[in-house]
VMD Tcl script that draws the C-alpha trace (Angstrom):
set ca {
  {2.01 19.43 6.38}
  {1.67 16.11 4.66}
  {-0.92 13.73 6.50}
  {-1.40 9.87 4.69}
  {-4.67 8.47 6.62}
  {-5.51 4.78 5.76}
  {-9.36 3.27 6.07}
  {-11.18 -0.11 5.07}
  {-9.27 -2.35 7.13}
  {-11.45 -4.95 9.11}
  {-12.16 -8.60 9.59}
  {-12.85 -11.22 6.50}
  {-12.91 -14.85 5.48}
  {-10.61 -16.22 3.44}
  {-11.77 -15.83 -0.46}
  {-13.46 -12.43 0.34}
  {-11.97 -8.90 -0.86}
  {-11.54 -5.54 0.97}
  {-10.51 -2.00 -0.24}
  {-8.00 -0.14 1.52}
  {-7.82 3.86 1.01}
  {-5.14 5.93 1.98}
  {-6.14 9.73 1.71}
  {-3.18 12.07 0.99}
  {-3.42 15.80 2.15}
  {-0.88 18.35 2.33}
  {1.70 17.52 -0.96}
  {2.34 20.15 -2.93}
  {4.81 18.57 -5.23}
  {3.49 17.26 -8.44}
  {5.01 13.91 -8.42}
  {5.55 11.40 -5.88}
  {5.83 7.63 -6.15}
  {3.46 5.73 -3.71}
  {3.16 2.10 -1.91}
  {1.47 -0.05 0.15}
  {3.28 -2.51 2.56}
  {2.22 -4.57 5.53}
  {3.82 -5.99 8.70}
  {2.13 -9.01 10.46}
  {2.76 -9.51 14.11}
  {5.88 -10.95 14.90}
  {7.21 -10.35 11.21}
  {9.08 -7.38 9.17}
  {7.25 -5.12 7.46}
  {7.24 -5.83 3.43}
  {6.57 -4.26 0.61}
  {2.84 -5.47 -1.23}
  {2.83 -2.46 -3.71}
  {4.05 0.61 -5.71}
  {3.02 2.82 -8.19}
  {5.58 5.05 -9.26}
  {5.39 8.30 -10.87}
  {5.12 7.09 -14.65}
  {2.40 5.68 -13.52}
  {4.18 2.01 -13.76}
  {2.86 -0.52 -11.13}
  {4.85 -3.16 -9.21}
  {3.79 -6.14 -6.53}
  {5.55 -8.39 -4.00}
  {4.64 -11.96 -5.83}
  {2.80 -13.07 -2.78}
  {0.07 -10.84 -3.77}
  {0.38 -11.28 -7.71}
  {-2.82 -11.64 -9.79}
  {-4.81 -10.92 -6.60}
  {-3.81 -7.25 -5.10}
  {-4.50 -3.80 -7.56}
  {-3.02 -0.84 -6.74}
  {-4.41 2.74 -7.59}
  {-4.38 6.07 -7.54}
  {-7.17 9.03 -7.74}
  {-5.42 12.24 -8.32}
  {-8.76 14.28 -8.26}
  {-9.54 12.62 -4.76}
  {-5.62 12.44 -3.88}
  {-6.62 8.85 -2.58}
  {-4.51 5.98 -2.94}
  {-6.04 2.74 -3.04}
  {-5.58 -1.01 -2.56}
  {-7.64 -3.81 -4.27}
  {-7.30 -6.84 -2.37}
  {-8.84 -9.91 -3.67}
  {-9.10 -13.60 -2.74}
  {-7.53 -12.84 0.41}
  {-5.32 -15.75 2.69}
  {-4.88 -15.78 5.70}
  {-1.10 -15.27 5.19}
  {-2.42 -11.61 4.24}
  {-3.22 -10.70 7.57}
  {-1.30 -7.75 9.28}
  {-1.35 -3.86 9.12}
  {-1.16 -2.24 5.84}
  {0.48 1.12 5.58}
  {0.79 3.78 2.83}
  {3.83 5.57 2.10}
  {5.34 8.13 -0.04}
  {8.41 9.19 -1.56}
  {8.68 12.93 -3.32}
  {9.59 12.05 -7.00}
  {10.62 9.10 -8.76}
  {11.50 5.88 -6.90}
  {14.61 5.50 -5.89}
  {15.37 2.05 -5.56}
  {14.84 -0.85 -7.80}
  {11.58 -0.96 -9.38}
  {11.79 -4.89 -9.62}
  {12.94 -5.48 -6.27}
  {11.05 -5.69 -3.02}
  {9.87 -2.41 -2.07}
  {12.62 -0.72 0.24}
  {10.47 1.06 3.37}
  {13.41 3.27 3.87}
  {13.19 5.26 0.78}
  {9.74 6.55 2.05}
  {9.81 9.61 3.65}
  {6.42 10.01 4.47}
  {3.99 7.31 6.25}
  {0.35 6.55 7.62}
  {-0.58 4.98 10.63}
  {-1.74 2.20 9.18}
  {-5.00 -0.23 8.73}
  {-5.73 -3.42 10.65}
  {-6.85 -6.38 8.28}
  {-7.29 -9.92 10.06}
  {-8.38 -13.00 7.25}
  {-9.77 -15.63 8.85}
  {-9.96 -19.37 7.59}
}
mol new
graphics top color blue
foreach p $ca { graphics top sphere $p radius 0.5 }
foreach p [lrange $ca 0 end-1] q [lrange $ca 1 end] { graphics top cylinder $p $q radius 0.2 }
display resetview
């Protein structure tokens, strides 16, 4: 059964960095695409970033030049680089993933609903 477990949320100033991990267990296909996105109270959940199964990256431009996604097939960890972080960035960050290629547009926001499989997320708070 597939299981997506996020870690290395927490509390930070603004300017500071964190590391999100989302460990993957239980896919058995070879490819899947895979994202981060994020909802902050009150708001909709959005999409921050992908990596699809080429191995091609895409970012919502709010986190542009500041946000790195990854991927560690040996430790079957997904990651998220976060950088110079805003308060604006605050929220819960989820991974997801879809079995194959992506199916929506790659240079388009993220679409949640193509995601069939999902974590149960990561608190980060940044603080001014």
């Amino acid at each position: 059964q597939e299981e997506l477990v996020e870690s290395g949320g927490g509390s930070v100033q603004v300017g500071q960095s964190l590391r999100l991990s989302c460990a993957a267990s239980g896919f058995t296909y070879p490819k899947y695409s895979w994202a981060w996105f994020r909802q902050a109270p009150g708001k909709k959940r959005e999409g921050v970033a992908g990596i699809n199964t080429d191995g091609s990256t895409t970012y919502a431009d709010s986190v542009k030049g500041r946000f790195t996604i990854s991927q560690d097939n040996a430790r079957n960890t997904l990651y998220l680089q976060m950088n110079n972080l805003k308060p604006e960035d605050t929220g819960r960050y989820f991974c997801a993933a879809e079995l194959g290629r992506y199916g929506g547009n790659w240079h388009e926001p993220l679409r949640g609903d193509l995601f069939e499989y999902w974590g149960q997320g990561t608190m980060v708070n940044v603080s001014s």
